[in-house]
C-alpha distance (Angstrom), angle and dihedral (degrees) to the residues before:
residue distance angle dihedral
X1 . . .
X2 3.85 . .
X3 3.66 86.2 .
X4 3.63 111.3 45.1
X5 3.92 83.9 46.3
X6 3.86 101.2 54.0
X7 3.79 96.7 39.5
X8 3.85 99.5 65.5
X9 3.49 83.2 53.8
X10 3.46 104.8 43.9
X11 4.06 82.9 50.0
X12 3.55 91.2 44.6
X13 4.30 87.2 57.6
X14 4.20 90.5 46.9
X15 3.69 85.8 54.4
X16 3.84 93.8 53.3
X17 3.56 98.7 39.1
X18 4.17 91.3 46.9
X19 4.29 80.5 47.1
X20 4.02 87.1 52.9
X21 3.90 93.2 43.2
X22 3.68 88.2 50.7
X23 4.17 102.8 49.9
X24 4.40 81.5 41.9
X25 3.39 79.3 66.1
X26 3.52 101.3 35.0
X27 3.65 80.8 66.3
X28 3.63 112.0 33.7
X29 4.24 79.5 61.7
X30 4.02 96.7 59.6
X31 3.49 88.4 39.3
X32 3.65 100.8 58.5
X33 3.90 84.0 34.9
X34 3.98 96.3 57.6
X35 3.59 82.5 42.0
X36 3.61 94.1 59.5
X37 3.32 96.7 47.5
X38 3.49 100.9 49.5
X39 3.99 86.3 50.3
X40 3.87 87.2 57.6
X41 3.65 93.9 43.6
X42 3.76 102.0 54.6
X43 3.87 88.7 40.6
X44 3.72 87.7 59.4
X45 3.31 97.4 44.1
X46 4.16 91.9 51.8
X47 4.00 91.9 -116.1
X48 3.82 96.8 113.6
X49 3.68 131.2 -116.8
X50 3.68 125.1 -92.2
X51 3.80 124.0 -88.8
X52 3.63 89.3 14.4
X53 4.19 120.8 169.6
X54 3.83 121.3 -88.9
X55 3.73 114.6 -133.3
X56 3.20 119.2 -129.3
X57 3.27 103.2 -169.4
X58 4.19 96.2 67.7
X59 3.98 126.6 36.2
X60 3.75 108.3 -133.5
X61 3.72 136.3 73.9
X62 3.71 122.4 -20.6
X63 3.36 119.0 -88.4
X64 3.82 118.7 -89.0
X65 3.79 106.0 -162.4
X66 3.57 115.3 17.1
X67 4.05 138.5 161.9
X68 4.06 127.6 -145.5
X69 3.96 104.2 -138.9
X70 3.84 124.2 -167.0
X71 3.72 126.1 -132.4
X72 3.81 96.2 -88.6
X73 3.74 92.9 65.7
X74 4.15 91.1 43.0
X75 4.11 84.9 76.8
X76 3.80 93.1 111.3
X77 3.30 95.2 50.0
X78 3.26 109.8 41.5
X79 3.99 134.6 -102.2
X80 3.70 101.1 -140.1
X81 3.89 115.8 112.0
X82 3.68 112.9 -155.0
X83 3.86 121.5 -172.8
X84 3.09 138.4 166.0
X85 3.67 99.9 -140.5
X86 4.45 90.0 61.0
X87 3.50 110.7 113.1
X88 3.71 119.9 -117.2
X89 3.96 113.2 -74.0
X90 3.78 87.6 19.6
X91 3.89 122.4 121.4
X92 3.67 138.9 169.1
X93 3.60 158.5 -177.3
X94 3.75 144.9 -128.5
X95 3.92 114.8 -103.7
X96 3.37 93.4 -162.5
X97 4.09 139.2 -30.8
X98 4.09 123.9 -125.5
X99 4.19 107.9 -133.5
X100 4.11 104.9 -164.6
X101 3.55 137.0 153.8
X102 3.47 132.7 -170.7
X103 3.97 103.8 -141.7
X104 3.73 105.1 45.0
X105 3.45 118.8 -172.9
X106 3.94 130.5 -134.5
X107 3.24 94.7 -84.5
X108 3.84 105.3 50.0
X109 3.89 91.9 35.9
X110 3.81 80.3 76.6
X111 3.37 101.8 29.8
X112 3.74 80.2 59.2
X113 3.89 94.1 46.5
X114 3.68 89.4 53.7
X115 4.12 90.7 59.9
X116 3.58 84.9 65.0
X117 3.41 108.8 52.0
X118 3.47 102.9 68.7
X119 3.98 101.4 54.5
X120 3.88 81.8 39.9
X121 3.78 99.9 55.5
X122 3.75 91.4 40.9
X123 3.67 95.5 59.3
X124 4.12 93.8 36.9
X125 3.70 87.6 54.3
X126 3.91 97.0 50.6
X127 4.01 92.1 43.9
X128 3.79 81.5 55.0
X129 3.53 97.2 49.7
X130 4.03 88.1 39.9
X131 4.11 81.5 50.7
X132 4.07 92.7 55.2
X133 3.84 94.0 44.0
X134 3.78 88.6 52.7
X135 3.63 92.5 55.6
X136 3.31 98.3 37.2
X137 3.96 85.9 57.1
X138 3.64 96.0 49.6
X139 4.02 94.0 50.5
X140 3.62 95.1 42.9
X141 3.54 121.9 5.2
X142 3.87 143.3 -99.0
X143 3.58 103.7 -87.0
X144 3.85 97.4 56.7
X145 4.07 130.5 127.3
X146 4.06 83.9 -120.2
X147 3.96 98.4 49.9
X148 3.71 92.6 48.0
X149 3.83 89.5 48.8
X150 4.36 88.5 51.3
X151 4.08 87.4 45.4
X152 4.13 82.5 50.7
X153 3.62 96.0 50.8
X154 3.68 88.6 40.6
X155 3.71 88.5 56.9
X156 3.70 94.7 42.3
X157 4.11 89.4 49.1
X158 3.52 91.8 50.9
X159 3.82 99.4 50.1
X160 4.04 100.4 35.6
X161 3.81 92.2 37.9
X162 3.40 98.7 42.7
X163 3.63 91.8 59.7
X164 4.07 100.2 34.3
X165 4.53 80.1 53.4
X166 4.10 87.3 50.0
X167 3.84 90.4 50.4
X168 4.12 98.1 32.1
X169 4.47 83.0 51.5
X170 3.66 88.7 46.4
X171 4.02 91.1 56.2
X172 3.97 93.3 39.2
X173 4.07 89.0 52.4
X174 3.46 96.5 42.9
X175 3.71 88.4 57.1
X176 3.70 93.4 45.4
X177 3.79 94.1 48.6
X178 4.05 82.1 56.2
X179 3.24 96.1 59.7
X180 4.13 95.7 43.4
X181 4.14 95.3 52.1
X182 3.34 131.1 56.2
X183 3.43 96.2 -138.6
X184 3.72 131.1 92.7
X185 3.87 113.5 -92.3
X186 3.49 110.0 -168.9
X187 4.32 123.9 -166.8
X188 3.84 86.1 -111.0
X189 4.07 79.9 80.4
X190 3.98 85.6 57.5
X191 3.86 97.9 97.6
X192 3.76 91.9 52.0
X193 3.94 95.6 57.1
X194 3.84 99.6 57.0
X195 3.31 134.3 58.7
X196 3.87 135.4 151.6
X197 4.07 139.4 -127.3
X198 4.01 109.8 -98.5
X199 3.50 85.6 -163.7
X200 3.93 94.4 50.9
X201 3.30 92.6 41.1
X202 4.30 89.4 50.2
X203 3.55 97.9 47.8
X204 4.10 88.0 49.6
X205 3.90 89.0 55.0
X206 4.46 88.0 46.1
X207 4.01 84.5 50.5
X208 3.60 90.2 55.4
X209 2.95 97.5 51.5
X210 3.62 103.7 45.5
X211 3.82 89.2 52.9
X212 3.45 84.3 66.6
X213 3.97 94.8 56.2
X214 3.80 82.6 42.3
X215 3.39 92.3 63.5
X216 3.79 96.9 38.2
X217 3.67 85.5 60.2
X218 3.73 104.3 40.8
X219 4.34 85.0 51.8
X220 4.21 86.6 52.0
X221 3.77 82.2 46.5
X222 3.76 94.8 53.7
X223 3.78 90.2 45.6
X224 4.31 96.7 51.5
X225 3.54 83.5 44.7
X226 3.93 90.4 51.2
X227 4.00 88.6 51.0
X228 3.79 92.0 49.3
């Protein structure tokens, strides 16, 4: 009696909790996508972005169109970091420089937008896909033919976006670091602006492959359900 008492119940709290999960997510998605369009917007439009970098290098208004370079592309001006506060014997080296200015023109105001997109679409598209699993989940289950299909795409996003957004930023940054030097920057500096997440790019390959054991299960679902 205990049993057939508590399990509606306990049924009855999965289904709320998976309903929660899924409007958390429902959320989390137009947030991030507002966000992402506002970023682009305000880059266009030369105003910035929010929670952009402060220079240190300059007093004056924060940057409003700026590019991260790695050390390959710091050879003109030098990688050697000298401070006063090293101790003796001790050298090192840039990691990286911050190029930024504060009145942008045209040209790198969407240059600038364009470093944005690809980072921006990547993680829009996988809190959409995150979005559809959720629902999916709370309408029909976790072990279902269309949940393991979302957790595939998911995977498949994750690990062929993730590196198509690492090359696309490289390109966009590249072409905004032209137009911020005066020096030449040639494509041969391509490799050394782009790079990808390892962790992204691992938990893409996991979600693969637990779509697959989704699916395994959902079909050995189907079938005890047939013989019932």
């Amino acid at each position: 009696m205990s049993a057939s008492t508590t399990t509606p119940h306990s049924r009855l709290q999965r289904l709320a909790t998976l309903d929660r999960l899924a409007t958390a997510a429902t959320w989390v998605f137009w947030f991030f996508a507002v966000l992402t369009s506002l970023q682009v917007m305000l880059a266009l439009t030369r105003s910035g972005v929010l929670f952009g970098p402060a220079l240190n290098s300059q007093p004056g208004p924060a940057p409003r169109a700026w590019v991260t370079i790695a050390p390959p592309l710091l050879q003109r001006a030098g990688t050697v970091l000298i401070h006063s506060g090293l101790a003796p014997g001790v050298g090192a080296s840039w990691n990286g420089a911050i190029l930024g200015t504060a009145h942008p023109t045209a040209g790198q105001a969407l240059a600038f937008a364009i470093t944005l997109l690809p980072a921006g679409l990547l993680r829009v598209g996988t809190l959409y896909l995150v979005m559809r699993l959720a629902h999916t989940v709370a309408r029909d289950g976790v072990y279902t033919v269309q949940a393991a299909r979302l957790v595939l795409y998911l995977g498949w996003w994750l690990l062929a976006g993730g590196l198509v957004a690492g090359l696309a930023e490289g390109l966009a940054r590249l072409n905004l670091l032209s137009l911020l030097v005066t020096w030449h920057v040639d494509w041969a500096h391509w490799p050394a602006s782009w790079g990808w997440s390892w962790p992204v790019e691992w938990f893409g390959l996991g979600l693969v492959i637990f779509a697959r054991i989704m699916r395994i299960s959902a079909g050995m679902r189907a079938d005890l359900e047939g013989t019932v």
